[in-house]
C-alpha positions in Angstrom: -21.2 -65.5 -8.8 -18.0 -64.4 -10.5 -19.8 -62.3 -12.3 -21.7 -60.9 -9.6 -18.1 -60.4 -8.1 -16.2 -58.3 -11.3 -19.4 -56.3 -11.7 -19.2 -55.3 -7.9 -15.4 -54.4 -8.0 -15.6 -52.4 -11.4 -18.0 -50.5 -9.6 -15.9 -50.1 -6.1 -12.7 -48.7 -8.5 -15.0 -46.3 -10.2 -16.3 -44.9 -6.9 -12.9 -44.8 -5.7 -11.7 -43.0 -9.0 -15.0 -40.5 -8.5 -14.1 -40.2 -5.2 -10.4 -38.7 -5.6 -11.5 -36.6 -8.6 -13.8 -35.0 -6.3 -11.1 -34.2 -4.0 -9.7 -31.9 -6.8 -10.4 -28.2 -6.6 -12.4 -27.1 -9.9 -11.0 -25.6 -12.7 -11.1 -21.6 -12.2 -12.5 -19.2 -14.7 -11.9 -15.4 -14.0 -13.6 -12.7 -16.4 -11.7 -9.7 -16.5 -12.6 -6.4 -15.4 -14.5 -8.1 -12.4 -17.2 -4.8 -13.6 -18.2 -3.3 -16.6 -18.3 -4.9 -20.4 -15.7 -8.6 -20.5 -12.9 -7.6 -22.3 -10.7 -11.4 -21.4 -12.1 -14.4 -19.7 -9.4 -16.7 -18.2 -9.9 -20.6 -17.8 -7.3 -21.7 -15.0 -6.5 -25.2 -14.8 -5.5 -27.0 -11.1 -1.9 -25.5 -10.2 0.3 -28.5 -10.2 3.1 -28.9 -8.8 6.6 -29.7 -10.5 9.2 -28.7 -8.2 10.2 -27.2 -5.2 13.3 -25.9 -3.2 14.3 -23.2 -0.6 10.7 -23.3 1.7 8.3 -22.7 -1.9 7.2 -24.9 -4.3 6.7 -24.2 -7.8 3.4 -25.2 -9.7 2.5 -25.4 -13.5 -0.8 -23.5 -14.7 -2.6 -24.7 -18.0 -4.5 -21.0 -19.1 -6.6 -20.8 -21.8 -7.6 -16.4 -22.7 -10.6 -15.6 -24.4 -10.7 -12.3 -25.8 -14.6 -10.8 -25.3 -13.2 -7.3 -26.5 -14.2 -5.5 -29.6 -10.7 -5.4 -30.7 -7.6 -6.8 -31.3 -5.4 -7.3 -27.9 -1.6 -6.6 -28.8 -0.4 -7.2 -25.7 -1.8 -7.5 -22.0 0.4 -8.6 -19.1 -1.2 -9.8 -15.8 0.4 -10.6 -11.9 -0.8 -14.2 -11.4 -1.8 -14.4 -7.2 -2.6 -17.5 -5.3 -4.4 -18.0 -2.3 -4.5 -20.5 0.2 -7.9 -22.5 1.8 -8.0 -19.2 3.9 -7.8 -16.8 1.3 -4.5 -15.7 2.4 -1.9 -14.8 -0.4 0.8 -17.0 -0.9 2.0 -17.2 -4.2 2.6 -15.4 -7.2 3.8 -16.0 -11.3 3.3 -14.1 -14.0 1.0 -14.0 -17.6 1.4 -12.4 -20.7 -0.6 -12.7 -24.3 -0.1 -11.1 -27.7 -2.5 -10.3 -30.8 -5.3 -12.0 -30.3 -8.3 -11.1 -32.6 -11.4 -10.3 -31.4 -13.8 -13.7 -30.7 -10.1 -15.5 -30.2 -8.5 -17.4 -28.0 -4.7 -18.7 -27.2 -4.0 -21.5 -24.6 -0.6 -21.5 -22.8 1.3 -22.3 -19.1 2.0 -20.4 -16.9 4.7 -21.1 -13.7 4.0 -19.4 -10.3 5.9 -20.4 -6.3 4.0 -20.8 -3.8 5.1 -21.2 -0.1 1.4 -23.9 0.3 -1.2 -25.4 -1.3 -3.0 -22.9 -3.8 -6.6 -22.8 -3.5 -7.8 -20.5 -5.6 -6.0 -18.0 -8.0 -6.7 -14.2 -8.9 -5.4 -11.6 -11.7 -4.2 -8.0 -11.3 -3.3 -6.2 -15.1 0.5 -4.5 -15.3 0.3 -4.0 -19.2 -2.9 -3.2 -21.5 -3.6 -1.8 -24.1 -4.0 2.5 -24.3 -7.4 2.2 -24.7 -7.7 -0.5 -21.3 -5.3 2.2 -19.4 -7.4 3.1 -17.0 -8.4 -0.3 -15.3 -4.8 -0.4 -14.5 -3.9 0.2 -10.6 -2.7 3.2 -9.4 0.6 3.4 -9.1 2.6 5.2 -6.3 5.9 6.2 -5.7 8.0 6.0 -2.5 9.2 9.4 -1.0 11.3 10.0 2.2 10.0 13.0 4.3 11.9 14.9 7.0 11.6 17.8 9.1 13.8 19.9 10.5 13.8 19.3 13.7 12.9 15.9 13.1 9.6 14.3 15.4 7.2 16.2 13.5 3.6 14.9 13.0 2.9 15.1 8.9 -0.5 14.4 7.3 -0.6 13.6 3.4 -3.9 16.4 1.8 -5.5 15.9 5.5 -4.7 12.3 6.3 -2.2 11.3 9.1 1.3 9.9 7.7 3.2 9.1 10.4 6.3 11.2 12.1 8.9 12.2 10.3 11.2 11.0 9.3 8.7 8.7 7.4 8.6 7.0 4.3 5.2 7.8 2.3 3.3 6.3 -0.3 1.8 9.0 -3.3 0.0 8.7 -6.2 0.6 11.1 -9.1 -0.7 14.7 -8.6 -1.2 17.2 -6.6 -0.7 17.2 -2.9 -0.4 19.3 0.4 1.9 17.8 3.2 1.3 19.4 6.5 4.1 19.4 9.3 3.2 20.4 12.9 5.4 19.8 16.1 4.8 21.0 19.8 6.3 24.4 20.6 7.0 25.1 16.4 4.9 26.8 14.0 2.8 24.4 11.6 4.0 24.4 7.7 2.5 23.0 4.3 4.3 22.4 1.4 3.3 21.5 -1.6 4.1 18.1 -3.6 3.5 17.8 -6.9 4.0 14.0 -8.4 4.0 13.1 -12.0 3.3 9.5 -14.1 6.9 9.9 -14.7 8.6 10.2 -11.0 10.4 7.1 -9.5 10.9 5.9 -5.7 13.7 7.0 -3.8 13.2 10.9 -3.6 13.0 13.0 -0.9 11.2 16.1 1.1 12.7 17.9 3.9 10.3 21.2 5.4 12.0 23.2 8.0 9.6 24.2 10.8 11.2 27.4 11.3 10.9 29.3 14.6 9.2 28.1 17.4 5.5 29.1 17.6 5.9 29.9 22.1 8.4 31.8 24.4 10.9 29.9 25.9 12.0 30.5 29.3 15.3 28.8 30.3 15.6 27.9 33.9 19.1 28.0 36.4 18.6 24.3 36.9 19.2 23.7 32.9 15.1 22.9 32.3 13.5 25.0 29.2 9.7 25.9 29.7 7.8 26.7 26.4 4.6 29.0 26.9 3.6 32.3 26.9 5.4 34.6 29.0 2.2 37.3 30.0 4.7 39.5 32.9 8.1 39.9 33.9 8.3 42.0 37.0 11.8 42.8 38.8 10.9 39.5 41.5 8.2 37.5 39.4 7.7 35.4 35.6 4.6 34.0 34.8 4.1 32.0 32.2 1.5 30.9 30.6 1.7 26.6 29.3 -1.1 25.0 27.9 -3.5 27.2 29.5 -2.2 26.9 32.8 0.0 29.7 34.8 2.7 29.8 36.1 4.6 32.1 38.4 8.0 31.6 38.8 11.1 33.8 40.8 13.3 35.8 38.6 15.8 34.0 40.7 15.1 31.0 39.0 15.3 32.1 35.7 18.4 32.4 33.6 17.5 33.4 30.0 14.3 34.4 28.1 13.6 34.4 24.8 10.5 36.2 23.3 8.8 35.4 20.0 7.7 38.4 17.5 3.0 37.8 17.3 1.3 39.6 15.7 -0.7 42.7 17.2 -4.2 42.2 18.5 -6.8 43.4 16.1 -8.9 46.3 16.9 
């Protein structure tokens, strides 16, 4: 009966152990590029945590890196990211390996804060090799852009940015920012941004003239159209496609644009 007794409580305690092991989020293996040949494949053990302090905890990481590459890895930095249950960032730490041959491996720990529970993790590269360059992410620099006057619409090669003044995100190269504001002429200029460039510059286009007539009433209002006749008791100007006829007693100032002639 005794017997009968132990036998049945060893095997309560090792349903209980299975049980809370099961609770325990596997260990997470990430091959790196997610497409294309395996050049590392990361084995993540469960995040866990050794501290904690101002809202985020901090967690310990056991990695082990495997490099599937033809060649030797001098050095390869990595942003460590965790997600919640919801797949929602929360976290970050940082990863870095040195010389390993091809075939080899090198196990380490990584620490990463968190403001939850991690779930699950995920890698984005910072530093690789020359030959690895291009799976690296773009990078972009932060420019300020301004108009003059300011409240202009601009759009980055075709694509709308924002109003100015607005701070833009651009990838190296070649670019076109258009400006266009109501009652001014539309401008392009042309951005050039190299590998080199840094956040923090700046772009300021003048619009220049204004692109309509302006008609400036005795009340203080300004109209901005298209004055089509001025006779000695009658304006009419033309806004937006509509007319309209106004007293030269009610008009103060005028001031007409240069346009160019109508073709023949």
């Amino acid at each position: 009966m005794y017997r009968h007794r132990i036998a049945a409580c060893f095997a309560l305690l090792i349903l209980v152990f299975l049980a809370g092991e099961a609770k325990d989020p596997p260990t997470q293996v990430i091959v790196w590029p997610v497409s294309g040949p395996p050049v590392l494949r990361f084995t993540l053990g469960k995040p866990k945590e050794i501290g904690s302090g101002g809202g985020a905890r901090t967690y310990s990481i056991d990695i082990t890196a495997e490099n599937q590459w033809g060649k030797r890895i001098a050095r390869a930095d990595f942003s460590l990211y965790l997600y919640d249950k919801n797949k929602v960032r929360i976290g970050d730490g940082f990863i870095s390996i040195s010389d390993v041959a091809p075939g080899g491996s090198v196990k380490f720990n990584a620490d990463a804060q968190a403001s939850g529970i991690p779930v699950s993790m995920d890698l984005s590269p910072r530093t690789l090799p020359s030959e690895l360059q291009s799976y690296l992410p773009i990078k972009k620099i932060s420019v300020t852009v301004n108009s003059v006057p300011q409240g202009a619409v601009v759009k980055i090669d075709g694509v709308d940015a924002g109003t100015t003044p607005k701070i833009i995100q651009v990838a190296p190269g070649k670019h076109i920012l258009e400006f266009a504001k109501e009652g001014f002429k539309t401008g392009n200029y042309p951005l050039e941004i190299t590998a080199e460039d840094t956040s923090g510059g700046s772009v300021s286009y003048e619009l220049g003239t204004s692109a309509h007539d302006t008609v400036e009433l005795r009340d203080g209002s300004v109209l901005s159209g298209d004055v089509e006749s001025v006779s000695p008791t009658e304006v009419v100007v033309r806004i937006g496609g509509t007319f309209q006829h106004l007293s030269r007693n009610q008009v103060k100032r005028i001031a007409l644009i240069e346009r160019d002639a109508p073709s023949q």
